[in-house]
C-alpha positions in Angstrom: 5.1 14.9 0.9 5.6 12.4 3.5 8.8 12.3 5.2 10.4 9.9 8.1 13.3 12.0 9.8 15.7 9.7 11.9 13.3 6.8 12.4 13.4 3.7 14.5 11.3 1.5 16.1 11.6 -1.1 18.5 9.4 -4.2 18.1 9.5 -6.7 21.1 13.7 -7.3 21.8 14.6 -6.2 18.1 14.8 -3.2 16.4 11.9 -3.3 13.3 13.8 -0.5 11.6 17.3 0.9 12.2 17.4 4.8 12.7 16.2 6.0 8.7 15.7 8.6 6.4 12.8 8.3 3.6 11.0 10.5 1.8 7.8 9.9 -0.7 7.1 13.3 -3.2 3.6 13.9 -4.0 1.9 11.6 -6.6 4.3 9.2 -6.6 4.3 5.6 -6.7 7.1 3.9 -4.1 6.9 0.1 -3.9 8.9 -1.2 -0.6 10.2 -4.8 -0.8 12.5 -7.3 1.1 12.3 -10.3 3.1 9.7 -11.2 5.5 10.5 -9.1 8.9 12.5 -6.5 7.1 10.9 -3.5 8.1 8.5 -2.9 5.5 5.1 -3.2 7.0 6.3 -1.1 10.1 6.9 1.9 7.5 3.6 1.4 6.1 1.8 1.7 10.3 4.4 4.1 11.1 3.2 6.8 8.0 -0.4 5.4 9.2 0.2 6.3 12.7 -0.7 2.9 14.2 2.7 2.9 15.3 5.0 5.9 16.9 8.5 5.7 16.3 11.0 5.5 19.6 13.1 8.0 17.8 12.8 10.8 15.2 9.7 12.2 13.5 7.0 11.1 10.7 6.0 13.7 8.9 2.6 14.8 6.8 3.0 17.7 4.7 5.4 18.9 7.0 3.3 17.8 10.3 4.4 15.1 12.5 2.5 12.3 13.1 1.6 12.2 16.9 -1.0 10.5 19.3 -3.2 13.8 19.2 -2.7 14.2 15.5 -2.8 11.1 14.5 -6.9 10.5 13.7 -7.3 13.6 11.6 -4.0 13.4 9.7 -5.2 9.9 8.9 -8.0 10.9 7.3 -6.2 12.1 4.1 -4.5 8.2 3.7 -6.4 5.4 2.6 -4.9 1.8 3.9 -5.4 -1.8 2.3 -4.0 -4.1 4.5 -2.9 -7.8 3.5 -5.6 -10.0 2.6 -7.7 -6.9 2.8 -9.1 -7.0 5.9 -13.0 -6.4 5.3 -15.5 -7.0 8.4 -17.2 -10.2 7.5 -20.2 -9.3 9.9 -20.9 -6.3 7.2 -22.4 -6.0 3.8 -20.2 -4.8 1.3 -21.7 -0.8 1.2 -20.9 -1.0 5.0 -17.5 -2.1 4.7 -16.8 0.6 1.8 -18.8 3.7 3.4 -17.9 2.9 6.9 -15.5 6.4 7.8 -17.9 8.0 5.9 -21.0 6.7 8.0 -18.5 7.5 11.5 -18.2 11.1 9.7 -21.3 11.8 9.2 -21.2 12.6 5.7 -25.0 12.8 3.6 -26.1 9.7 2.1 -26.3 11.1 -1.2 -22.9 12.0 -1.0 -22.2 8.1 0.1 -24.6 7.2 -2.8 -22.5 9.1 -5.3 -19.3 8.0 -4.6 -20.0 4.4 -4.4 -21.1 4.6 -7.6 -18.1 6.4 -8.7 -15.7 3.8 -7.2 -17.9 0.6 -8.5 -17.0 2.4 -12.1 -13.4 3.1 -10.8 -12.2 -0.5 -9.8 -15.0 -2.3 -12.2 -17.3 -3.9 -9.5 -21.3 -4.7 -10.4 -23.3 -2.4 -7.8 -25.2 -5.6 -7.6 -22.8 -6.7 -5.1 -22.8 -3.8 -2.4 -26.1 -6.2 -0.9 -23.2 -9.1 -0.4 -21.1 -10.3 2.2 -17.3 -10.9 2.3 -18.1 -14.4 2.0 -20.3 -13.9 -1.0 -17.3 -12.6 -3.1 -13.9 -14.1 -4.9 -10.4 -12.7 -3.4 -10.5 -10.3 -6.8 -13.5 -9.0 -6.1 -12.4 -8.6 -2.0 -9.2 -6.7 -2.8 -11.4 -4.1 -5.5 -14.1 -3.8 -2.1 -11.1 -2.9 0.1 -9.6 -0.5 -2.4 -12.8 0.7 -2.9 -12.4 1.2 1.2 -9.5 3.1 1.2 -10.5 5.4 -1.7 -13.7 6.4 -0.2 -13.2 9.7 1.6 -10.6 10.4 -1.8 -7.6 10.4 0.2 -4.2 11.7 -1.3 -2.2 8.7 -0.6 -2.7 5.6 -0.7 -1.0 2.6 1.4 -1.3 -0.7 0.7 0.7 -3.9 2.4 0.6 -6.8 0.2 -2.5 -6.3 -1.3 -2.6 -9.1 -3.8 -0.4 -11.1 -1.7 -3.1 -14.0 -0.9 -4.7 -14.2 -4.6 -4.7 -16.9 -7.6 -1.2 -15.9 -10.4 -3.7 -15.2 -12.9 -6.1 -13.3 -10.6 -3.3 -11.4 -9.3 -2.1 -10.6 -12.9 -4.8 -9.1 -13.9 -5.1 -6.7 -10.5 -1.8 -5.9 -11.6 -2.9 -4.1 -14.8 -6.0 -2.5 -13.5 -4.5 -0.9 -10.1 -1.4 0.2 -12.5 -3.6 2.3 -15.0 -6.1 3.2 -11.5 -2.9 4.5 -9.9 -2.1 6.4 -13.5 -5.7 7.8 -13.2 -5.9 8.9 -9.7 -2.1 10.4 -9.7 -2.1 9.7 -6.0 0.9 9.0 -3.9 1.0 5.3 -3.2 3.3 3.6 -1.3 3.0 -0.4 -1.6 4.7 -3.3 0.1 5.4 -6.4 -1.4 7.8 -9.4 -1.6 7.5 -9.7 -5.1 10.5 -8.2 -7.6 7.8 -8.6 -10.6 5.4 -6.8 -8.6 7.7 -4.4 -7.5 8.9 -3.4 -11.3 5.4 -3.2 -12.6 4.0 -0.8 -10.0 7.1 1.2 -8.8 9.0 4.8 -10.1 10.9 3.7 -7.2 11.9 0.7 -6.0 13.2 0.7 -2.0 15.0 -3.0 -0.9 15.2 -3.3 2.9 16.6 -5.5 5.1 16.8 -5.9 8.9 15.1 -2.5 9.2 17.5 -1.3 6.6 17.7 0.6 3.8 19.6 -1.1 1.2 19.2 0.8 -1.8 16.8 2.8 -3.5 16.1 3.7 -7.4 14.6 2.6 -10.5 14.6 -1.5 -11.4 17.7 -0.9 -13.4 19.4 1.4 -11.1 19.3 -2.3 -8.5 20.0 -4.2 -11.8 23.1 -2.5 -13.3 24.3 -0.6 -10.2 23.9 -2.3 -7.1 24.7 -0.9 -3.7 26.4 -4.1 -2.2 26.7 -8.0 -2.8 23.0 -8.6 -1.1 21.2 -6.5 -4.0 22.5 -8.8 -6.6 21.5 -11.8 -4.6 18.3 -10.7 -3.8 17.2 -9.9 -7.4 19.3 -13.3 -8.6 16.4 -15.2 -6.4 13.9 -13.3 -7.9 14.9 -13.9 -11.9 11.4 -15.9 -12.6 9.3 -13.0 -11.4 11.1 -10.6 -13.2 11.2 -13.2 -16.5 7.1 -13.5 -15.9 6.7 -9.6 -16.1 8.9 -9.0 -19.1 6.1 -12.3 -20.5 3.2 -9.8 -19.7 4.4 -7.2 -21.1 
């Protein structure tokens, strides 16, 4: 269970997030969305503990999140950051078995479980001899999934992961994180801008704005009962995402 108790944070002269309450249940699957600078990729660093907040506590099964806590609480959270964010000066097996290397964990453990994740996100192990460079965006965001899932953490946080990628690329990612996500039953918090993406992935979908919590709930909980005036508007701009998903399906 992860939990933010009172939470703000001050970014620069603004608050990023307004004094909030969240909480994520175990193997769950939250998707955050909103507008650009609402808040949403604070909450992700916050739970991370790249950020502290200036007020009120993030908690990890029931520990806070502090500056000497931090590192090892980390450990059980994987993080794929926008675009995601592999070292372009490192082959791919480096990139995917790097906390693993800092660990100090056997290379036949390393072995084993990069086979296991090339089978899990449906990569050739051909390409763990490649560079960034050498590979599509699709195959990028599996590598940087791959990443986040080496040291099998219990939840998994992801900003925007398919964000930068091709409609029909980013389609078919969809699909195959949704039934990896069904597989894994880990608790997965995502950010995204998206209303499409947001229905497809999401139990529970969390609008923000202005470091806000609008509302919270199921897709049709925002469609049928919205909390205020903005919820309807925000969804209204989003109809052709929402039309493209009910396509896929």
């Amino acid at each position: 269970m992860i939990e933010m108790q009172n939470v703000a944070k001050r970014l620069g002269p603004r608050f990023a997030l307004a004094p909030l309450a969240l909480d994520f249940p175990d193997g769950t699957t939250s998707v955050l969305i909103g507008p650009s600078g609402c808040g949403k990729s604070t909450v992700l660093r916050l739970i991370a503990g790249l950020l502290l907040p200036d007020c009120g506590s993030v908690l990890y099964d029931g520990k806070a999140i502090r500056p000497e806590t931090a590192q090892a609480l980390r450990r059980h959270m994987g993080y794929v950051i926008q675009e995601g964010g592999l070292f372009p000066h490192l082959g791919i097996e480096a990139n995917v078995a790097l906390a693993a290397r800092y660990l100090a964990q056997p290379q036949s453990w390393i072995k084993q479980r990069l086979d296991e994740l090339c089978d899990l996100v449906a990569l050739s192990p051909s390409l763990l001899a490649r560079y960034p460079h050498e590979l599509s965006g699709g195959q990028r965001q599996r590598v940087a999934l791959m990443r986040a899932l080496m040291l099998d953490p219990a939840v998994l946080l992801l900003d925007e992961p398919l964000g930068s990628l091709d409609p029909v690329t980013r389609r078919g990612l969809q699909v195959e994180l949704k039934n990896i996500f069904g597989r894994l039953r880990k608790t997965v918090i995502m950010v995204t801008h998206d209303m499409g993406e947001a229905a497809h992935f999401a139990g529970e979908v969390i609008l923000m704005r202005e470091g806000r919590i609008i509302q919270r709930g199921t897709l049709d909980d925002l469609l049928r009962r919205p909390a205020e005036p903005y919820v309807s508007e925000f969804i209204s701009a989003q109809r052709g995402a929402l039309k493209r998903l009910d396509n896929d399906r």
